[in-house]
N, C-alpha and C positions, 0 to 999 in steps of 0.2 A: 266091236274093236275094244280090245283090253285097252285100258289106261296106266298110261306112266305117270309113276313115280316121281317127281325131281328131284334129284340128288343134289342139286344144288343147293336145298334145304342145310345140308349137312355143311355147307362152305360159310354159311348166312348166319349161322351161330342160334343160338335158343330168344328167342323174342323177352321172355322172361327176365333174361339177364341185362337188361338195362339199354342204352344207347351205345353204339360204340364210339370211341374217340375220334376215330376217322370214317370219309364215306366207304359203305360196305366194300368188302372185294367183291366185284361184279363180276368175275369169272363166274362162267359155269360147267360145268363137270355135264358132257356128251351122257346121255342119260340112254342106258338100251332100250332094245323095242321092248323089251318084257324084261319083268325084275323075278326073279323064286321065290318062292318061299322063306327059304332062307336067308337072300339077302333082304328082303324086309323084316324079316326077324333081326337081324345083324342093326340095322336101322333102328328099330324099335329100343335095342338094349344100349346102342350108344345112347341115344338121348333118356333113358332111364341112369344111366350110371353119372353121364353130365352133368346131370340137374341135382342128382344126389352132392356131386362135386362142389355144384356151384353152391348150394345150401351150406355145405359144410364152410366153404369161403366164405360164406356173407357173415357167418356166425364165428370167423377169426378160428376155425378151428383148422390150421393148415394141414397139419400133419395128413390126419386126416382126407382131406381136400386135392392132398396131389397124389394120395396112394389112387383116391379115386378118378382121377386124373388120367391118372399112366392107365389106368384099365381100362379107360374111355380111348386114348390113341392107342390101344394093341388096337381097338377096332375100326379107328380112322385115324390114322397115323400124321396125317397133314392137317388135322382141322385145326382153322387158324386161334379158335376161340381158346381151345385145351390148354393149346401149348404156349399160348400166351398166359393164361390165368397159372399154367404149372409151374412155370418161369417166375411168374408173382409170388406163389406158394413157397417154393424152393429159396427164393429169399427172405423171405420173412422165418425161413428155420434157420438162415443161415446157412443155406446152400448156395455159393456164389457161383461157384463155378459152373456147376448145375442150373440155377437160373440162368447164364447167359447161355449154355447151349441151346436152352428149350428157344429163348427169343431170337435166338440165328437160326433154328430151325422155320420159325416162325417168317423171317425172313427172307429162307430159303424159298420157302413154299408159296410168299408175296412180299418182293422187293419191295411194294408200295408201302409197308406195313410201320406207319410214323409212331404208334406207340410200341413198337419193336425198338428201334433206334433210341426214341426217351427214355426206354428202362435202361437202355446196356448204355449211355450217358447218365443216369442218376447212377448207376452201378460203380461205375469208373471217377467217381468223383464225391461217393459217400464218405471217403473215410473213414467207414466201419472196419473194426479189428475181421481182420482175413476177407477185405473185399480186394478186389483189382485197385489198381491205382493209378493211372494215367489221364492227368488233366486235357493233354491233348487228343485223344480217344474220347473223353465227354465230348468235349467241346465240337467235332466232327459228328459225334450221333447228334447231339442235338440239337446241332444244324439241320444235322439230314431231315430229323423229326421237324422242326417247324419249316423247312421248307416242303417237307407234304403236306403239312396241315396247319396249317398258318390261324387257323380260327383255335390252338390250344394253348392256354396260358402257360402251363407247365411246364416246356421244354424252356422259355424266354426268360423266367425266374431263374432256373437251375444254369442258363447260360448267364446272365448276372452274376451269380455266386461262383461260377470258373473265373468270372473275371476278375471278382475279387481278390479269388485266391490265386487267381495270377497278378495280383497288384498291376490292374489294368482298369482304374475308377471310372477313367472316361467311356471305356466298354459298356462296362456295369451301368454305368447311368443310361446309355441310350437301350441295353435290353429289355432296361426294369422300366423306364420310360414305354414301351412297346407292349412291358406285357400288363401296363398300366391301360394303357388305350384299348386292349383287345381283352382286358377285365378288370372292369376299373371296383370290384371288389375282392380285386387280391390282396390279400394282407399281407402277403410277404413279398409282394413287389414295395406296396408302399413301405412296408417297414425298411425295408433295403435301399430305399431312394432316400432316407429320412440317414441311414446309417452313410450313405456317400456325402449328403449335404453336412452331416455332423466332419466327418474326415477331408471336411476344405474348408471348415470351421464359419460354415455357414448357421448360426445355434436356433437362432430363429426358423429358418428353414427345417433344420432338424427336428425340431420341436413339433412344428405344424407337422411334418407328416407321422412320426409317433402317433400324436394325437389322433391325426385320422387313418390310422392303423388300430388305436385301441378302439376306436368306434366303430369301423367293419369288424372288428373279433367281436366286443360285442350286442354285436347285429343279428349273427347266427351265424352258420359254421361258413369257412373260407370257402370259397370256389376257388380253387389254382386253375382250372381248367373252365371250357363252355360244357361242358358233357359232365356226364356222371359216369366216366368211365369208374371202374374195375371199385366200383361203390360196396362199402360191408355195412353191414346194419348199424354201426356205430358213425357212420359217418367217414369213416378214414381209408385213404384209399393204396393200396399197396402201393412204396417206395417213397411215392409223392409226399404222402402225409401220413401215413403207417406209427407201426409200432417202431418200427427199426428208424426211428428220425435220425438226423446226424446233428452234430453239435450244435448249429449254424440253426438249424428249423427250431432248435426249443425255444429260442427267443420269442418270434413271435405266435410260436404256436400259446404261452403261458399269457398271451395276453385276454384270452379268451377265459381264463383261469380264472374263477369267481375270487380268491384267495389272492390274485393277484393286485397290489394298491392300486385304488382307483385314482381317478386323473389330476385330484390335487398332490398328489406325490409324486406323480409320474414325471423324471427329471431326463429329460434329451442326455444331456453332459454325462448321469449315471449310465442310464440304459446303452448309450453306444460304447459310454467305457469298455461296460461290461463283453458288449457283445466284439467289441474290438479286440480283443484279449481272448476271448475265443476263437476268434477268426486267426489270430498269429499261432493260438496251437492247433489248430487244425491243418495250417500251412505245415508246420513243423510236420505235423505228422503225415503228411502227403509225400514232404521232402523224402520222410524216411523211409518210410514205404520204397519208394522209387529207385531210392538207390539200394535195397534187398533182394 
C-alpha cells in the first residue's frame, strides 16, 4: 500500500517558526489516495521558499520577506501562516492597505483566526501617517481577538489605549487591569494603569506603578503577549511592538532604555505629563484622519 502524504502539514505552519498565538487550525485538508510526483514536488518547494521568507522576517528584512511570501501562496494560496506573516511584512513597509487584505484573506480561509482580527485592530488605531483610522473598527477586532483567545495579553493592552483615546478611563482601567492578570509582566499594561491613576490625580498610585513598569523594562524584554508569536531576532514583534510604534508605545517602550534616567529621577507628575500630551495629539490626529 502506497502512503499518504498529509496535507494538512501545509495548514499547520513550519514547526520552526515558533508557537502560534492561538490553538492550531485543526482543520484538515481531505488528503488523496495517492499524491504525483509533482505535487510533492509542489510541497517540497512551498516549504523551501517559506522558510526562506520566514528567515528573511526574523532578520527585519521585509521587503524581502513578502516578495518571498507571495511566491510561497502562488503555491498554496490559503495557507494560514503566509498570509498572515505577509500582512505583518506589508505593514512594517507601509503597506496598509495591502496588510489588511492579506489578514481578511487570512480570515477568510479561518474565521477562528484571533491574531487576524488584533492586527487589523492595531491597524485601525495606530495613527500612523496613511494607516486606516477608525477607533470603532479596533475596538470590534479586538474584541473579536481576545474573545478567541483570551490567554493574549496584546489585544487587552491595545483595547485600553481605544479607551483612552476615546476618553473613556473607566474602560481603560478594567482592560489594562485584565491584561495585568493575564500578564502580570506587561509593561505597557502597568505603565497605562499608572497613567490612568496619574489622570484621577491619584500621584502616589501613579508613582508605584511607573516604578514597577521601570523594573519589568528593566527585567528583560516585555512580554505583551503569552506566546512568542510573530518573534524576529531582535526581539520585537510586528505591530505590537515593531519598528512602526505609534506615539503612545515610545513611552514605555524607552523605559527599557539604558540612557533612560534611572529611578531616582523618575517623576510620575513628569512622565504622565509627558505622556498626556501625547495621548491629546494623537487624539487630534485620529480626529482628523476621520473626518478626510
Amino acid at each position: 500500500m502506497r502512503r499518504v502524504i498529509p496535507w494538512a502539514m501545509l495548514i499547520l505552519g513550519c514547526g520552526s517558526d515558533g508557537p502560534p498565538a492561538q490553538p492550531p487550525d485543526l482543520r484538515q485538508a481531505v488528503a488523496p489516495a495517492t499524491t504525483s510526483a509533482a505535487q510533492r514536488l509542489q510541497v517540497q518547494d512551498f516549504w523551501r521558499v517559506y522558510r526562506q521568507a520566514t528567515a528573511q522576517r526574523v532578520n527585519g528584512n521585509y521587503r524581502a520577506a513578502l516578495a518571498l511570501f507571495d511566491s510561497a501562496l502562488v503555491l498554496q494560496p490559503q495557507h494560514l501562516d503566509a498570509l498572515y506573516y505577509s500582512g505583518n511584512a506589508a505593514f512594517e513597509l507601509g503597506r496598509f492597505t495591502d496588510a489588511e487584505r492579506r489578514w481578511r484573506l487570512e480570515l477568510a480561509a479561518n474565521e477562528h483566526s484571533a491574531r487576524a482580527h488584533a492586527q487589523i485592530g492595531v491597524l485601525y488605531c495606530s495613527g500612523l501617517p496613511g494607516a486606516p483610522t477608525n477607533l470603532s473598527t479596533a475596538r470590534r477586532e479586538l474584541e473579536a481577538a481576545h474573545k478567541l483567545n483570551r490567554a493574549e495579553t496584546g489585544p487587552l493592552v491595545r483595547l485600553g489605549q481605544v479607551a483612552l483615546l476615546q476618553e473613556d478611563p473607566m474602560a481603560a482601567a478594567q482592560w489594562l487591569t485584565a491584561a495585568t492578570q493575564t500578564n502580570t509582566r506587561s509593561v505597557a499594561a502597568v505603565y497605562l494603569r499608572g497613567y490612568v491613576a496619574w489622570s484621577e490625580g491619584d500621584s502616589e498610585e501613579a508613582q508605584s506603578r511607573l516604578m514597577a513598569a521601570r523594573d519589568l523594562a528593566g527585567g528583560g524584554p516585555e512580554e505583551v503577549s503569552a506566546s512568542a508569536e510573530g518573534q524576529t531576532r531582535h526581539g520585537h514583534r510586528p505591530l505590537l511592538e515593531s519598528g512602526r510604534i505609534s506615539a503612545l508605545a515610545v513611552f514605555w517602550r524607552r523605559l527599557a532604555d539604558p540612557r533612560h534616567p534611572d529611578d531616582t529621577f523618575l517623576s510620575a507628575e513628569t512622565e504622565y505629563a509627558d505622556f498626556h500630551d501625547s495621548l491629546l495629539r494623537v487624539r487630534a490626529t485620529l480626529a482628523d484622519a476621520s473626518r478626510n
